[in-house]
Wavefront OBJ file of the C-alpha trace (Angstrom):
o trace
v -41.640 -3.605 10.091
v -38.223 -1.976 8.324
v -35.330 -3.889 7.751
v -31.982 -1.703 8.956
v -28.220 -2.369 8.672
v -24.683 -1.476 10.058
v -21.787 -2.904 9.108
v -22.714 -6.740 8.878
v -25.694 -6.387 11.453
v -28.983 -6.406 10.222
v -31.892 -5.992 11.857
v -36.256 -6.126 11.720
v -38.028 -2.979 13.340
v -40.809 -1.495 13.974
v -42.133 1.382 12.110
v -42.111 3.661 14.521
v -38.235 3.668 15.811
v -36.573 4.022 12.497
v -35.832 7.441 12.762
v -34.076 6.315 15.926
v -31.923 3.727 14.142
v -31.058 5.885 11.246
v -29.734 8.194 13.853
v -27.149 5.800 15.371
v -25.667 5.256 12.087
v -28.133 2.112 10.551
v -29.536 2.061 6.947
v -32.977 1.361 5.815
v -32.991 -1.462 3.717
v -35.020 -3.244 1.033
v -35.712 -6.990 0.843
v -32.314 -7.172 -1.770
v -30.291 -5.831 0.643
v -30.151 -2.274 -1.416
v -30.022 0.695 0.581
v -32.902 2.766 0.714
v -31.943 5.212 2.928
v -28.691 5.952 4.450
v -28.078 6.558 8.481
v -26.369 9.060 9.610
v -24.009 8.663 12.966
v -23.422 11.692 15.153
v -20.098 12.821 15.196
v -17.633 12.202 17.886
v -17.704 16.317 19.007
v -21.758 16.624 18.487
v -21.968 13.126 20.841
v -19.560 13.978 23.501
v -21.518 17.620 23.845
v -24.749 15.674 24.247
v -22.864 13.450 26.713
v -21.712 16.984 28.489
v -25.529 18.120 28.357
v -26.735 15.091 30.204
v -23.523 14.984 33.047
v -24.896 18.503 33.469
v -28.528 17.489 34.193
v -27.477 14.630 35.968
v -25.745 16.695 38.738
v -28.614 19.248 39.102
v -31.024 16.418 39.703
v -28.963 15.005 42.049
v -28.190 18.488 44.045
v -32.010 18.764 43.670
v -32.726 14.704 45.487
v -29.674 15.958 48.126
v -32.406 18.967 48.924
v -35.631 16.813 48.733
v -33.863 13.847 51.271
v -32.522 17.372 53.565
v -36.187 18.865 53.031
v -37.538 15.555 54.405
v -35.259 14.754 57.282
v -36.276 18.100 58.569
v -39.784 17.577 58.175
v -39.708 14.254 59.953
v -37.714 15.603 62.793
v -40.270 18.465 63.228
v -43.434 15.845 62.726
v -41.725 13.548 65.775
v -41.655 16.611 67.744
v -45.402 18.254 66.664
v -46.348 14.826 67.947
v -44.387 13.969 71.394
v -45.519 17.348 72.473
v -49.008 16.656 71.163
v -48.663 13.534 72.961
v -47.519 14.861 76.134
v -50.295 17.628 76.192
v -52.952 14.874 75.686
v -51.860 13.361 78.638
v -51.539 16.796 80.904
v -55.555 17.071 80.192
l 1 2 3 4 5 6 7 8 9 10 11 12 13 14 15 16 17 18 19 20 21 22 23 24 25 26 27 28 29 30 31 32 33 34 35 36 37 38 39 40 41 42 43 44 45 46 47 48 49 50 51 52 53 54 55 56 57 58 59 60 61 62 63 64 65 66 67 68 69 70 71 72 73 74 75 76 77 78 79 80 81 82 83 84 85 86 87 88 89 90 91 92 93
């Protein structure tokens, strides 16, 4: 476990996520409260491109779910049909 801090908030954890934390801006610690390693925040023009990047491939997944749902409908329209007129051939026999 690491000990990180921002501003007055300190925090305990785990190993494996500190290169997460030191990314939003928090600083690895040691049990004095010296810095060991400083965070570095992205930058308001870095973060709002990200932000752009993910807007972006938020509205192609959801053109792409519009297409599935379309896909679908049709599908379930033709499988009702495929079977009435099974249905209605089963009974002509």
């Amino acid at each position: 476990m690491t000990r990180v801090k921002r501003g007055g908030r300190e925090l305990i954890v785990d190993d494996a996520v500190v290169t997460e934390y030191l990314g939003n801006g928090y600083s690895v610690i040691d049990d004095r409260g010296k810095e060991i390693t400083r965070g570095k925040a992205l930058d308001y023009a870095t973060a709002m491109r990200e932000l752009a990047e993910v807007k972006a491939h938020d509205t192609a997944l959801a053109i792409a779910l519009d297409e599935a749902n379309a896909k679908i409908k049709a599908l379930t329209a033709e499988n009702k049909k495929l079977k009435s007129t099974a249905k209605s051939e089963k009974t002509n026999e």
